[in-house]
Structures are given as C-alpha cells and as structure tokens.
N, CA, C and O atoms as a DFTB+ gen file, in Angstrom:
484 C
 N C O
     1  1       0.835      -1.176       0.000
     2  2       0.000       0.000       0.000
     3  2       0.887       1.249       0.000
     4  3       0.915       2.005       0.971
     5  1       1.614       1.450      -1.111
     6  2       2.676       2.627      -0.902
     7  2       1.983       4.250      -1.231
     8  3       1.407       4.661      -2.238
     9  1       2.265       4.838      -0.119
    10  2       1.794       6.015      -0.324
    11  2       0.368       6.636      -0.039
    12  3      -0.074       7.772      -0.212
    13  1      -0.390       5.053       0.644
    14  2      -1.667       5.768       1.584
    15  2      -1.298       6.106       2.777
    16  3      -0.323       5.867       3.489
    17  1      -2.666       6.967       2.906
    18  2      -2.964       7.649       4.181
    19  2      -4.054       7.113       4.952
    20  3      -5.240       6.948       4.666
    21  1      -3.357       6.864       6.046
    22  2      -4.582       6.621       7.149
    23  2      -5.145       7.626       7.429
    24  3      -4.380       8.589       7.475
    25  1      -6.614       7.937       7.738
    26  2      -6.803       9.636       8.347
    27  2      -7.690       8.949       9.238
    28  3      -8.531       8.056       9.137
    29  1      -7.107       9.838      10.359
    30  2      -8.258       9.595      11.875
    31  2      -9.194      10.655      11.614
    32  3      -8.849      11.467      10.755
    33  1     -10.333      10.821      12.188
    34  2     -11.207      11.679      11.992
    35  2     -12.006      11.995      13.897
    36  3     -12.516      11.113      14.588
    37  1     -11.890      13.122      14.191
    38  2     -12.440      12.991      15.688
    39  2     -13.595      14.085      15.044
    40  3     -13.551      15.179      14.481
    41  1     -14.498      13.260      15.410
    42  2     -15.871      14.224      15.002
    43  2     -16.729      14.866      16.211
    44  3     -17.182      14.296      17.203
    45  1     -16.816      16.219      15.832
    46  2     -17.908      16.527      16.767
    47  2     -17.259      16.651      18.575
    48  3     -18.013      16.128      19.396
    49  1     -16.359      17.097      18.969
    50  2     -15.636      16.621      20.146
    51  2     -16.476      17.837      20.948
    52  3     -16.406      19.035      20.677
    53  1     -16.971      17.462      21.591
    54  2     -17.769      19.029      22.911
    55  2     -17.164      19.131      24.170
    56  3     -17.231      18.298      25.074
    57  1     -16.756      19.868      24.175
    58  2     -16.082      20.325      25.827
    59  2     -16.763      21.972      25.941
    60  3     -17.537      22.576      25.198
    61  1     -16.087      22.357      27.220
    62  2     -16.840      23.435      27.544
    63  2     -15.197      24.150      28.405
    64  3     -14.643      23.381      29.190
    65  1     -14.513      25.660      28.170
    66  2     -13.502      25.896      28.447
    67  2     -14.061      27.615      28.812
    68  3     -15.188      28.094      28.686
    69  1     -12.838      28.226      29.276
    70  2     -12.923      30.074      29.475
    71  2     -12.433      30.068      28.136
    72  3     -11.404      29.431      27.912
    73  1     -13.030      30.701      27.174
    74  2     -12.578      30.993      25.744
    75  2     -13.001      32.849      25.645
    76  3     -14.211      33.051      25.746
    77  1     -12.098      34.165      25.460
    78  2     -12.853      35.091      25.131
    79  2     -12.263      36.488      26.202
    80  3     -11.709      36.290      27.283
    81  1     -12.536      37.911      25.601
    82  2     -11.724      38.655      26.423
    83  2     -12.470      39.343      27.265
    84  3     -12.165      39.827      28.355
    85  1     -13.693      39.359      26.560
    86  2     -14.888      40.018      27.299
    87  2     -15.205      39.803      28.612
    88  3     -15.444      38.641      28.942
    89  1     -15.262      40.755      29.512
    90  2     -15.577      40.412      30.815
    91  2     -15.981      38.906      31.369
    92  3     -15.368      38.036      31.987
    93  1     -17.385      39.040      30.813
    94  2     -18.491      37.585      31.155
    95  2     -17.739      36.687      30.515
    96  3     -17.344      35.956      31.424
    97  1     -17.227      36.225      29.347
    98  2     -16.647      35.324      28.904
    99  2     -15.370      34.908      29.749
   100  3     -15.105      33.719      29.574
   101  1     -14.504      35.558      30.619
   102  2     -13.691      35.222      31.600
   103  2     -13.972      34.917      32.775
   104  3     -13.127      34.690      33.641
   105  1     -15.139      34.881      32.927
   106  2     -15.814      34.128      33.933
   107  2     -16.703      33.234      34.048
   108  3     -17.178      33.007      35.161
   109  1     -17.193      32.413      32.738
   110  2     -18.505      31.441      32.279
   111  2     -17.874      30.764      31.010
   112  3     -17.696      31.169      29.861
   113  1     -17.539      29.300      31.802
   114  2     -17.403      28.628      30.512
   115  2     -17.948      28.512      29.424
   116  3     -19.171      28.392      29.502
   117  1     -17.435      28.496      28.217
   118  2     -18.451      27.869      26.980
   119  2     -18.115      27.094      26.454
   120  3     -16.987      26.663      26.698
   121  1     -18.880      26.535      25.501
   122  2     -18.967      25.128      25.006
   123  2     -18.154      25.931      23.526
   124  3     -18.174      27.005      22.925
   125  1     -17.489      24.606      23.470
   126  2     -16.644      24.728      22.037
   127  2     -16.572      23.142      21.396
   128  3     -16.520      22.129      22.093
   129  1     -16.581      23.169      20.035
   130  2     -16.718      21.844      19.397
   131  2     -15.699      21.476      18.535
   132  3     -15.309      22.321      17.729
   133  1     -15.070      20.105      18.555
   134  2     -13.605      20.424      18.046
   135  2     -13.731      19.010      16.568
   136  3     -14.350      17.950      16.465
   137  1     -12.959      19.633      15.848
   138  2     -13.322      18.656      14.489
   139  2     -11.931      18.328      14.312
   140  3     -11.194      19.308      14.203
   141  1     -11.397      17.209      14.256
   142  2     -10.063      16.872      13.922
   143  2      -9.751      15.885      12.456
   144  3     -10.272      14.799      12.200
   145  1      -8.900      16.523      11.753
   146  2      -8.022      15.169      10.998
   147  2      -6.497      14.918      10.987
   148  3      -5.612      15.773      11.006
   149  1      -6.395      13.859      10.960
   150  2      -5.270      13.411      11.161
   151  2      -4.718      12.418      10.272
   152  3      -5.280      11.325      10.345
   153  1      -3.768      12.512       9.453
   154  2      -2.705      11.623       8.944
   155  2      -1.784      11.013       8.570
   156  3      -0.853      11.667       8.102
   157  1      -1.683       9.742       8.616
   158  2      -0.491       9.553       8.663
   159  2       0.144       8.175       7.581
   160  3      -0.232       8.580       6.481
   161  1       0.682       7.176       7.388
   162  2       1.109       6.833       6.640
   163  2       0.547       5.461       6.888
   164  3       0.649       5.003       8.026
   165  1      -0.059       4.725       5.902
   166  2      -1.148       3.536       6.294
   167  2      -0.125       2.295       5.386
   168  3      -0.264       1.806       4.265
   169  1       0.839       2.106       6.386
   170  2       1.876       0.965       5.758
   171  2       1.403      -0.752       6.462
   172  3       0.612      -0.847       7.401
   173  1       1.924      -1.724       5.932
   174  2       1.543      -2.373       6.483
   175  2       1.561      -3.345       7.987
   176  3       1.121      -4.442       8.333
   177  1       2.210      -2.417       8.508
   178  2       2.502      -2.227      10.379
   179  2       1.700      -1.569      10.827
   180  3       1.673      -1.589      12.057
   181  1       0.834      -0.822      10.237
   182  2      -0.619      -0.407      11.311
   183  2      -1.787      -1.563      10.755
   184  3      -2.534      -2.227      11.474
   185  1      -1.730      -1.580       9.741
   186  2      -2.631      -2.545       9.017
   187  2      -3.042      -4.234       9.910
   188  3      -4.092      -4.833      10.145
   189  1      -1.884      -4.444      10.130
   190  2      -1.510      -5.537      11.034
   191  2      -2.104      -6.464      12.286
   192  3      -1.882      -7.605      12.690
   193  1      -3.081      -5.238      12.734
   194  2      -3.549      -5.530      14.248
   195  2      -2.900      -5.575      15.286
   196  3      -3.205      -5.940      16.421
   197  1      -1.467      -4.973      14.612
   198  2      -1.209      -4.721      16.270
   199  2      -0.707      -2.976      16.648
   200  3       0.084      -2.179      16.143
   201  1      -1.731      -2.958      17.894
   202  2      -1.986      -2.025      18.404
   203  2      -0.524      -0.676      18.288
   204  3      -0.569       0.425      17.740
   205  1       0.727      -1.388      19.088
   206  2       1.643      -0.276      18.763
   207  2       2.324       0.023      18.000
   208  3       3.341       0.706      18.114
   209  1       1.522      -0.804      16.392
   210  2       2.155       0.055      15.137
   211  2       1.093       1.073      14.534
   212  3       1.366       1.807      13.584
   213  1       0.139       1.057      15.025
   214  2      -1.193       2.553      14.990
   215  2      -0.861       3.407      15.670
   216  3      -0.101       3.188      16.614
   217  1      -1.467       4.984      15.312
   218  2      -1.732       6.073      16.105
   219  2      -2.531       5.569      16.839
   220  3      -3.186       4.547      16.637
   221  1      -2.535       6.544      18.129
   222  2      -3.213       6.182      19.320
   223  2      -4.013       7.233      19.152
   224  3      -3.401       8.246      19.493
   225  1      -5.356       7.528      18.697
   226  2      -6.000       8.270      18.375
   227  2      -6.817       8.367      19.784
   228  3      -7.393       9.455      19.795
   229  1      -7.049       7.713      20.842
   230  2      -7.404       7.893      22.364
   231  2      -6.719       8.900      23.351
   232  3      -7.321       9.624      24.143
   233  1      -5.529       8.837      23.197
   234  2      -4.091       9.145      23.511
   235  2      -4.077      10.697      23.305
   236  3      -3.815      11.548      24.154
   237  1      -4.538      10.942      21.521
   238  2      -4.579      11.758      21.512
   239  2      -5.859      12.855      21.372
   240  3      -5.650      13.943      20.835
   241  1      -6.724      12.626      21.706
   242  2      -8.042      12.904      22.502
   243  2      -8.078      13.500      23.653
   244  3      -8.435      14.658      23.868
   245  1      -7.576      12.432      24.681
   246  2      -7.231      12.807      25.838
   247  2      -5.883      14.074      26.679
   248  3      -5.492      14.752      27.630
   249  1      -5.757      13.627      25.472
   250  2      -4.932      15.122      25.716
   251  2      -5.474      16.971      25.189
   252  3      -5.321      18.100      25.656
   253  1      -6.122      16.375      24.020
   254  2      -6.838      17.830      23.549
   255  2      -7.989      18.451      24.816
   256  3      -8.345      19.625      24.913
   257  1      -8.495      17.115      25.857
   258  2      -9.282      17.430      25.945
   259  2      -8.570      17.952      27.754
   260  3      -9.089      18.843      28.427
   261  1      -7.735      17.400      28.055
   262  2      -7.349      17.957      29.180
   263  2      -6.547      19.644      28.817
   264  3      -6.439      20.143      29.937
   265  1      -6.247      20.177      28.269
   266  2      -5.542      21.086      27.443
   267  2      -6.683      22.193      27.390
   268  3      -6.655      23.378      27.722
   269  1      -7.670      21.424      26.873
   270  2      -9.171      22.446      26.322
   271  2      -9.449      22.851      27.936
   272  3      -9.102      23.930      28.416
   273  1     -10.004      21.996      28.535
   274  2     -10.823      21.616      29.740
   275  2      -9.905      22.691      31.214
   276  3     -10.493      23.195      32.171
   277  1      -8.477      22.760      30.950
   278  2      -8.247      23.170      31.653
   279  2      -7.262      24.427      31.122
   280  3      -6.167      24.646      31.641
   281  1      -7.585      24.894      30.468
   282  2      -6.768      26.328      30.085
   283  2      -7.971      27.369      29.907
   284  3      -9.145      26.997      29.912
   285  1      -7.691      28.329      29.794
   286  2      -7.782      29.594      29.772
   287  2      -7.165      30.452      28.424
   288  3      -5.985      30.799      28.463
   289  1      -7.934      30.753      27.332
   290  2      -7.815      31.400      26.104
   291  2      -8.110      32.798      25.320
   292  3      -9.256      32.839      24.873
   293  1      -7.707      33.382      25.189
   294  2      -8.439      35.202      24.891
   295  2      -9.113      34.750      23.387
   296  3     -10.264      35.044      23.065
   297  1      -8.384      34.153      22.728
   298  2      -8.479      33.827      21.213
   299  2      -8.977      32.412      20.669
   300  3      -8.870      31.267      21.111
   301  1      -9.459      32.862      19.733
   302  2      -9.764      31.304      19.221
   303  2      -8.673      30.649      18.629
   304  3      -8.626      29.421      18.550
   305  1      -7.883      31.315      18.251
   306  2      -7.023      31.122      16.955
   307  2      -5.619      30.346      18.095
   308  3      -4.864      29.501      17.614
   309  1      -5.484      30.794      19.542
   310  2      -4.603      30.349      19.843
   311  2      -5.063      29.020      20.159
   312  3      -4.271      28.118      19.885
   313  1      -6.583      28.574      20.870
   314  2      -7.003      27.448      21.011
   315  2      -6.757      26.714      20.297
   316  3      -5.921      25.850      20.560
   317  1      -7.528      26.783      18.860
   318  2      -6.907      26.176      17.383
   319  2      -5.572      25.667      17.451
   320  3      -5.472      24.440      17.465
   321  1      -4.138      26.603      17.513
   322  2      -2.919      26.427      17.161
   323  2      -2.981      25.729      18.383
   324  3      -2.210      24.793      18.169
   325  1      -3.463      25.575      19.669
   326  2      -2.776      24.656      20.893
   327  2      -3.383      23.193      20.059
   328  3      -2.486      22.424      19.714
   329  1      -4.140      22.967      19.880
   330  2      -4.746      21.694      19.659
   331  2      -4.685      21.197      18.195
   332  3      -5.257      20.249      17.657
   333  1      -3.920      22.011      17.766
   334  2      -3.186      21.305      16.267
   335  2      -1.924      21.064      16.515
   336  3      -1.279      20.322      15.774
   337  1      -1.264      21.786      17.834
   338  2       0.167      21.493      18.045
   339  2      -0.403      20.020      18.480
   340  3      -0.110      19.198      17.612
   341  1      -1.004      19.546      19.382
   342  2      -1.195      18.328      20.116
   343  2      -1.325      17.396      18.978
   344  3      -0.656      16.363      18.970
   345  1      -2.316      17.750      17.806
   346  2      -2.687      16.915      17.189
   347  2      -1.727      16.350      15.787
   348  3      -1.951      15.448      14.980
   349  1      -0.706      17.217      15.906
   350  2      -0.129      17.140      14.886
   351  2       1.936      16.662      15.921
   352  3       3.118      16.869      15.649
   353  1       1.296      16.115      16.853
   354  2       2.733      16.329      17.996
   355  2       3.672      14.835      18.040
   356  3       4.416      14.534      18.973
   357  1       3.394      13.828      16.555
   358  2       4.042      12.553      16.912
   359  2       4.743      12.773      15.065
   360  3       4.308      13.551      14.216
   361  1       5.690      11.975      14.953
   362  2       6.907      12.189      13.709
   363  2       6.269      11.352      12.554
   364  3       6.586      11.382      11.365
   365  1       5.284      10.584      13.168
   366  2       4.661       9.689      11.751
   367  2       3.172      10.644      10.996
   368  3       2.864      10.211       9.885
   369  1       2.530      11.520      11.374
   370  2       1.840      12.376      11.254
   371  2       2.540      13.619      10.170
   372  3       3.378      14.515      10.281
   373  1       1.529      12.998       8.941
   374  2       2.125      14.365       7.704
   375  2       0.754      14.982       7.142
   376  3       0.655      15.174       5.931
   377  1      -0.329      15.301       8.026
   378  2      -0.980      16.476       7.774
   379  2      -1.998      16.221       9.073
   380  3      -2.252      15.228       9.756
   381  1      -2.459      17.614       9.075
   382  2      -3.368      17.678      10.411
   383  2      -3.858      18.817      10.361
   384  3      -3.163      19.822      10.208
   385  1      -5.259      18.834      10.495
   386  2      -6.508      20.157      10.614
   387  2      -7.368      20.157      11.699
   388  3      -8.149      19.236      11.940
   389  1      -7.236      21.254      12.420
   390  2      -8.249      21.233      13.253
   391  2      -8.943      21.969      13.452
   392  3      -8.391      23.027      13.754
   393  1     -10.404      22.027      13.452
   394  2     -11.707      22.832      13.366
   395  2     -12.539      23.296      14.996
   396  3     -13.020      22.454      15.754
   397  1     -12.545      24.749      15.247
   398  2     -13.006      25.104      16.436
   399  2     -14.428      25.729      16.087
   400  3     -14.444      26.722      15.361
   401  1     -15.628      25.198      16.567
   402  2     -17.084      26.258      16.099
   403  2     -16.763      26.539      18.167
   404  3     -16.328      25.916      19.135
   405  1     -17.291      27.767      17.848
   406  2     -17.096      28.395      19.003
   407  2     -19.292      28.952      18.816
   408  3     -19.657      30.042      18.374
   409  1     -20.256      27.833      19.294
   410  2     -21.575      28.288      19.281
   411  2     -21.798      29.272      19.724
   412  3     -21.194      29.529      20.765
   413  1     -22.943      30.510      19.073
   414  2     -23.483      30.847      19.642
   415  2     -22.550      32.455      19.935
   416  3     -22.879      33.360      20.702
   417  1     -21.400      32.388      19.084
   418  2     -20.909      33.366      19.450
   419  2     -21.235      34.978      18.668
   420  3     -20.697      36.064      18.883
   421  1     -22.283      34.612      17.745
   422  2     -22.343      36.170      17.291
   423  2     -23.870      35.652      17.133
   424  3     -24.241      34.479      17.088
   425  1     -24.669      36.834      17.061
   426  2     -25.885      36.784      17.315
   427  2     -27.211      35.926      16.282
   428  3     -28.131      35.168      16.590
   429  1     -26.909      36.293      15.449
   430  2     -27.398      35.258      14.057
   431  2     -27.020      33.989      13.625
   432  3     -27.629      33.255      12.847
   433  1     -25.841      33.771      14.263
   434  2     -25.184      32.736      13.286
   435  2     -25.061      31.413      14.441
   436  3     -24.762      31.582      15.623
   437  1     -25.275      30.470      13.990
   438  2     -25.045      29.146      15.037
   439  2     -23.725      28.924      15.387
   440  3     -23.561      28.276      16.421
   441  1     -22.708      29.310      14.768
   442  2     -21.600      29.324      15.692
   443  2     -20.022      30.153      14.401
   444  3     -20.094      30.066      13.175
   445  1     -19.142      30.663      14.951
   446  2     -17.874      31.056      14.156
   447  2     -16.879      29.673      14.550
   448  3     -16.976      28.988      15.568
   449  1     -16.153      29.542      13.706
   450  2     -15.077      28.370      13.951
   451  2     -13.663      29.557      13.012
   452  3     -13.653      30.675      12.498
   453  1     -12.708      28.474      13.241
   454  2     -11.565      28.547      12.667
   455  2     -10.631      27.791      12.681
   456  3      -9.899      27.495      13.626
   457  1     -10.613      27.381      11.434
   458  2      -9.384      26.093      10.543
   459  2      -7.758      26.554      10.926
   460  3      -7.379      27.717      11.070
   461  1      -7.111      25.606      11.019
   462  2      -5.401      25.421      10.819
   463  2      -5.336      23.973      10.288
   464  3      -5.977      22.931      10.420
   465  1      -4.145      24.459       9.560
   466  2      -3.734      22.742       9.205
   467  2      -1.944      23.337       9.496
   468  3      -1.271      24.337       9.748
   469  1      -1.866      21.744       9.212
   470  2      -0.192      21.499       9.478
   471  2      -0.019      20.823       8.469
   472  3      -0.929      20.218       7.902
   473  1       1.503      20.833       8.006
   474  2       2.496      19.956       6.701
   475  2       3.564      20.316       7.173
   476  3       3.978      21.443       7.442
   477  1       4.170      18.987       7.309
   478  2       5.783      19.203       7.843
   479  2       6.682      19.222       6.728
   480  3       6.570      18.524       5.721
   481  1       7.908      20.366       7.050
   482  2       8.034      20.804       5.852
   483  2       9.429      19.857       5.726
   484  3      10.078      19.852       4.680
C-alpha cells in the first residue's frame, strides 16, 4: 500500500472551556466543538492488528481534551494552534486540521469556527 494515508477523523468533540476577552466570557465557561483530521502513513505495520504500530488516536483525545478543559484562552485562533500542536505532535503524522465552532458566538449565526492545518516541511 505505498503512499496511503490513514486519516483519523475525531468528530464533533464538545467540551466546555474560558474561551474570550470580554468580561463575562472570563468568567462562564463555553462550550466549544472540536473537528479533527489526522494523517499519517497507512503501511503495512498499522494494518496488522497490532496495536503499537497505529496512532493512538485515544491518547490523543485525551490530551486535547485535558488542554481544552483546563486552560484559559483570549483567542480562538490560539485554542486552534494549541490543539493542532497536540494533534499534529508525533513524527509519523504528515498532515493535520483542526476545526473550532465556538456556538453561539455572534448573534445570528449558530456558531464562528476557525481552521489550521499542518504539513511538515
């Protein structure tokens, strides 16, 4: 299989963090929703069934979500870049995007988000 990509996909991830500079927003969590992809090189050592030739796509979950859960953010954009650094933070990983909808944050609209990706250069 030369030259596929495995892509993890974390869909839909909901946590609730201090996101925002505005007074009330530094004091009332909100809910933020996190969209991830991830990939990496689908040789035949992940293919295999065994576990520690795969990404640990749990592994790395659990970390976005302790990161989210317990920080404190003015920006969206830095949230974004923290949780694309995480998601993009192991040497077999050659692209990675991660999607923030921040609900509810402007008055009409069901929610603003903002994209990053990574490519190692």
């Amino acid at each position: 299989m030369p030259d596929s990509n495995a892509i993890i996909n974390i869909t839909n991830l909901r946590l609730r963090t201090y996101i925002g500079f505005n007074p009330e927003e530094q004091t009332k969590q909100q809910d933020v929703v996190i969209n991830a992809e991830i990939h990496y090189p689908a040789s035949q050592l992940c293919l295999n069934d065994n576990v520690d030739d795969a990404l640990n796509y749990r592994h790395i979950t659990k970390k976005v979500i302790q990161h989210v859960e317990e920080g404190r953010f003015l920006l969206l954009e830095r949230l974004v870049a923290d949780c694309l650094g995480i998601c993009s933070d192991h040497p077999w990983i050659n692209y990675a995007r991660v999607r923030i909808d921040k609900p509810h944050a402007l008055r009409f609209a069901d929610s603003v988000s903002l994209t990053l990706e990574y490519r190692p250069q």
